[in-house]
GULO-888517 format. One line per 4 residues: number of its first residue (from 1); their letters; for each residue x negated, y negated, z of C-alpha. Coordinates in steps of 0.02 Angstrom, whole numbers. Layout:
residues N
NUM	a	X Y Z ~ ...
This chain:
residues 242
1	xxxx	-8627 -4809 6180 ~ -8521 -4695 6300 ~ -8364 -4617 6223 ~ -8198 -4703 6276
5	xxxx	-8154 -4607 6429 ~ -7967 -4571 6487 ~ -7943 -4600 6674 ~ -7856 -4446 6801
9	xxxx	-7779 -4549 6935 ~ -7667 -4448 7055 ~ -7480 -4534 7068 ~ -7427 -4646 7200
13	xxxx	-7339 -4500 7306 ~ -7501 -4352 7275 ~ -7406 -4202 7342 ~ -7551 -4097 7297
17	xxxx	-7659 -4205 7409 ~ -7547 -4245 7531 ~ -7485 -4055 7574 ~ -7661 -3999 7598
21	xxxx	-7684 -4144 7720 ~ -7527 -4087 7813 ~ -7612 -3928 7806 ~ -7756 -3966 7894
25	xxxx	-7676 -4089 8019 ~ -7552 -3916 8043 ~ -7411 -4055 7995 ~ -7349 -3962 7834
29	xxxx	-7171 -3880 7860 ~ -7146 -3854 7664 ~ -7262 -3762 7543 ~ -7351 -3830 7390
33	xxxx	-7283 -3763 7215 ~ -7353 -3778 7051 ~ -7223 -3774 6914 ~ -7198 -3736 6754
37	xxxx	-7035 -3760 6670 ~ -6927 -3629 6756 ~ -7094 -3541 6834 ~ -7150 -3571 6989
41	xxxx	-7289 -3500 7112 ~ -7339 -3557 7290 ~ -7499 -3627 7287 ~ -7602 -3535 7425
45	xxxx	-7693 -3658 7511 ~ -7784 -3589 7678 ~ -7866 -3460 7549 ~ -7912 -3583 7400
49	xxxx	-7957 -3736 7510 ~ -7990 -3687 7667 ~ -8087 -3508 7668 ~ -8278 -3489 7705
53	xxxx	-8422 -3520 7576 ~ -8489 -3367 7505 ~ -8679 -3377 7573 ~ -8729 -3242 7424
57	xxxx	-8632 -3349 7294 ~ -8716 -3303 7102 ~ -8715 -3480 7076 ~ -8804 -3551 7236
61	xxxx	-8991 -3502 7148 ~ -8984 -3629 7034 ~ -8928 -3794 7134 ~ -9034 -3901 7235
65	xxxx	-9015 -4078 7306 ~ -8957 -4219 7279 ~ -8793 -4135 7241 ~ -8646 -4198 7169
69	xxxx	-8472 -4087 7225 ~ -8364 -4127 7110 ~ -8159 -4094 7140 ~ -8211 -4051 7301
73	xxxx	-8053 -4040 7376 ~ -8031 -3990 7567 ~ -8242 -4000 7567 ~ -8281 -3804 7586
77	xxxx	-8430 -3779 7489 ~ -8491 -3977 7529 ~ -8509 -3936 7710 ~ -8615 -3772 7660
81	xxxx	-8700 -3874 7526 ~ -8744 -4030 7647 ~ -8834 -3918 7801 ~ -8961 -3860 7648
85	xxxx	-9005 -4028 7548 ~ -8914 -4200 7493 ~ -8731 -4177 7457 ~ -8589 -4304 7400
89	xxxx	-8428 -4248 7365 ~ -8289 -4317 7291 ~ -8118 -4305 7228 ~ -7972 -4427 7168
93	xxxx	-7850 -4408 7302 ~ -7880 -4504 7444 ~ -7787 -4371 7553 ~ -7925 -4236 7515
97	xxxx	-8078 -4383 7562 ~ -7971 -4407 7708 ~ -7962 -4222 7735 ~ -8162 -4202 7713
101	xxxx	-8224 -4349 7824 ~ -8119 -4243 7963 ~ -8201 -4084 7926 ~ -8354 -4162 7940
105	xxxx	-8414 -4181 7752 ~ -8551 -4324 7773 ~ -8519 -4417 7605 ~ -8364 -4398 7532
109	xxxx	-8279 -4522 7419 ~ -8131 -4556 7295 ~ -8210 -4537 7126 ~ -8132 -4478 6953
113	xxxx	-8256 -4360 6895 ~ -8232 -4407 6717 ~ -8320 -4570 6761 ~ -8453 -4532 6837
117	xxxx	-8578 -4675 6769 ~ -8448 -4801 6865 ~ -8485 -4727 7009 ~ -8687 -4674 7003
121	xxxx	-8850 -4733 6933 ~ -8945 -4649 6813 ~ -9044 -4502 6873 ~ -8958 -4471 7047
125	xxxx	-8922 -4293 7053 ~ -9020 -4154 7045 ~ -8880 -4038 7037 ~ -8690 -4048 6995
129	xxxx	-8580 -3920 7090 ~ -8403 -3920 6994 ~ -8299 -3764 7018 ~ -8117 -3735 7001
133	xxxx	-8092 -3761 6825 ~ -8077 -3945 6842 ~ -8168 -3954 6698 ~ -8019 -3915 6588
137	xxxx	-7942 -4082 6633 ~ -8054 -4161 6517 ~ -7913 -4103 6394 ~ -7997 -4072 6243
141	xxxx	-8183 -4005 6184 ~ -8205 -4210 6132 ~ -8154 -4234 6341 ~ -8262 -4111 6386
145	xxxx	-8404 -4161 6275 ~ -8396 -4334 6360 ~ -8405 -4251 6526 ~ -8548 -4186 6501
149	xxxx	-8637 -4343 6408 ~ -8547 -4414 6603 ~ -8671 -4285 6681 ~ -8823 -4314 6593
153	xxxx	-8834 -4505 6633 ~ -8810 -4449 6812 ~ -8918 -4314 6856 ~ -9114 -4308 6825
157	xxxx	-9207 -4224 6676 ~ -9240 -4065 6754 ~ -9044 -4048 6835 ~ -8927 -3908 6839
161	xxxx	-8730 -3896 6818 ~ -8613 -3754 6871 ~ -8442 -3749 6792 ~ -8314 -3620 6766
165	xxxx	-8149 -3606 6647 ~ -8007 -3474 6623 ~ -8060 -3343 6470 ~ -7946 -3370 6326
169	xxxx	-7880 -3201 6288 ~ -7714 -3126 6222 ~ -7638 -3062 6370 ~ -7687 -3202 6478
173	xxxx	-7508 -3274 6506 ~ -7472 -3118 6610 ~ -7598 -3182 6726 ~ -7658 -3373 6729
177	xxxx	-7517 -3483 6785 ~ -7449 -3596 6638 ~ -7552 -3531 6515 ~ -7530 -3569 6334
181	xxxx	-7596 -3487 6184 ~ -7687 -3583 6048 ~ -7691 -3530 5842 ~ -7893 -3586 5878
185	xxxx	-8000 -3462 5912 ~ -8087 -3474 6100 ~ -7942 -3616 6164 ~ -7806 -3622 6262
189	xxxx	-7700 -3748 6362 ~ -7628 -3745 6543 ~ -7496 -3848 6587 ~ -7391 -3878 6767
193	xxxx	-7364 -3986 6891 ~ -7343 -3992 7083 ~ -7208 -4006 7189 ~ -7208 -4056 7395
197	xxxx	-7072 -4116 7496 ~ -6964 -4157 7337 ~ -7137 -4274 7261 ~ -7157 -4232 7089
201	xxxx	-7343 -4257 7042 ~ -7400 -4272 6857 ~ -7420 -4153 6746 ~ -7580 -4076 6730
205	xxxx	-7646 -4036 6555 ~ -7788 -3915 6578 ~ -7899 -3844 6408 ~ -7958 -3696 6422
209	xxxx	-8102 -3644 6317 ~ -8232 -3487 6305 ~ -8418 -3476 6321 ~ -8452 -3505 6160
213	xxxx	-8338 -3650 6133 ~ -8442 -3726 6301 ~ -8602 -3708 6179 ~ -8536 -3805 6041
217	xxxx	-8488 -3938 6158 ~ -8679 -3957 6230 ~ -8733 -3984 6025 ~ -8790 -4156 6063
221	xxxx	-8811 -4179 6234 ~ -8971 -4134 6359 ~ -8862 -3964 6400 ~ -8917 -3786 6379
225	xxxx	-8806 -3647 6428 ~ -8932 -3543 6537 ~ -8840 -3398 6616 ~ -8669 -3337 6628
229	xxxx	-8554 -3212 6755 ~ -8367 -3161 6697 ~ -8224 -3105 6815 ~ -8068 -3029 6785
233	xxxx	-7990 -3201 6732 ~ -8128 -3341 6716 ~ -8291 -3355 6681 ~ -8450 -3481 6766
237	xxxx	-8589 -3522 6675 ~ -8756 -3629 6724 ~ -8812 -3766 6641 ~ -8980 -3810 6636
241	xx	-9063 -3985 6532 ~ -9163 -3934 6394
């Protein structure tokens, strides 16, 4: 029996959603914050949602089609994705589906990601494409466990996964934007929320976790940890069924 799982609507108003919309419309007249507590940063989003896909992308060897975009946002890599095999994206906010059936994304849909078997049958992807550190909003290694028990039920026995995370580290609060520090070792929290046009959305509860704590969270489930690239900030890692 599937673990209990906790759903991510967006709220009523989605001011993430909605300024990236105005964005690409070229309505927006206001930025996009994310805040936390007194902190506050403008979220850039012609270079996070709107740039190019990187056609040498590490992570591109390892997905084929069908392929599932998950958080897919404005629909950058889903239009690369879609010209090379089967893609469906999707993403909570209606605003961003909106956004994607515009750019010409050919099947995108409002989906939470951390339900995926309410969505798709057994066996439909051959490939899961979920960048961005979404993953984090599972909330805790149980969440994230789950999402991956999500994954298997979805994709085929001989599917793929790329996901990526923040790297918990000491001096990662001078860097990663409402990052908190955990007594656990390999963990971590982000916390913030958005703010457009004086919306308020809700606050997002992100947990960050290392490498290794992505192992122990495959213990149990099809997933192997098959190959791994670090940045200056996050790390990716491919997942392939054992």
């Amino acid at each position: 029996m599937r673990s209990e799982r906790v759903s991510h609507t967006v709220t009523p108003t989605d001011p993430f959603g909605r300024a990236i919309r105005d964005h690409h419309l070229g309505n927006r007249e206001a930025p996009l914050f994310d805040r936390d507590g007194g902190a506050r940063r403008e979220h850039a989003i012609e270079d996070w949602y709107f740039g190019e896909h990187d056609d040498a992308a590490w992570r591109d060897r390892w997905l084929n089609g069908p392929l599932l975009d998950l958080g897919a946002g404005a629909g950058r890599d889903a239009l690369y994705y879609q010209d090379r095999f089967e893609t469906v994206a999707i993403d909570v906010s209606d605003h961003l589906v909106e956004t994607m059936r515009d750019r010409g994304v050919n099947d995108a849909r409002q989906a939470d990601m951390f339900s995926l078997p309410d969505h798709f049958d057994r066996d439909r992807f051959r490939s899961v494409h979920s960048i961005g550190t979404q993953v984090g909003l599972a909330g805790s290694m149980h969440g994230v466990r789950a999402f991956l028990e999500d994954l298997a039920y979805v994709t085929t026995p001989d599917a793929t996964a790329v996901l990526d995370n923040y790297i918990p580290r000491d001096d990662a609060a001078n860097e990663v934007f409402g990052y908190r520090d955990d007594p656990a070792p390999g963990l971590a929290h982000r916390v913030y929320h958005c703010e457009y046009e004086g919306d308020v959305g809700r606050t997002l509860l992100f947990r960050v976790f290392s490498v290794d704590r992505l192992r122990e969270a495959t213990i149990g489930t099809p997933w192997d940890v098959a190959a791994t690239r670090y940045g200056d900030t996050q790390w990716r890692a491919i997942l392939e069924k054992r």
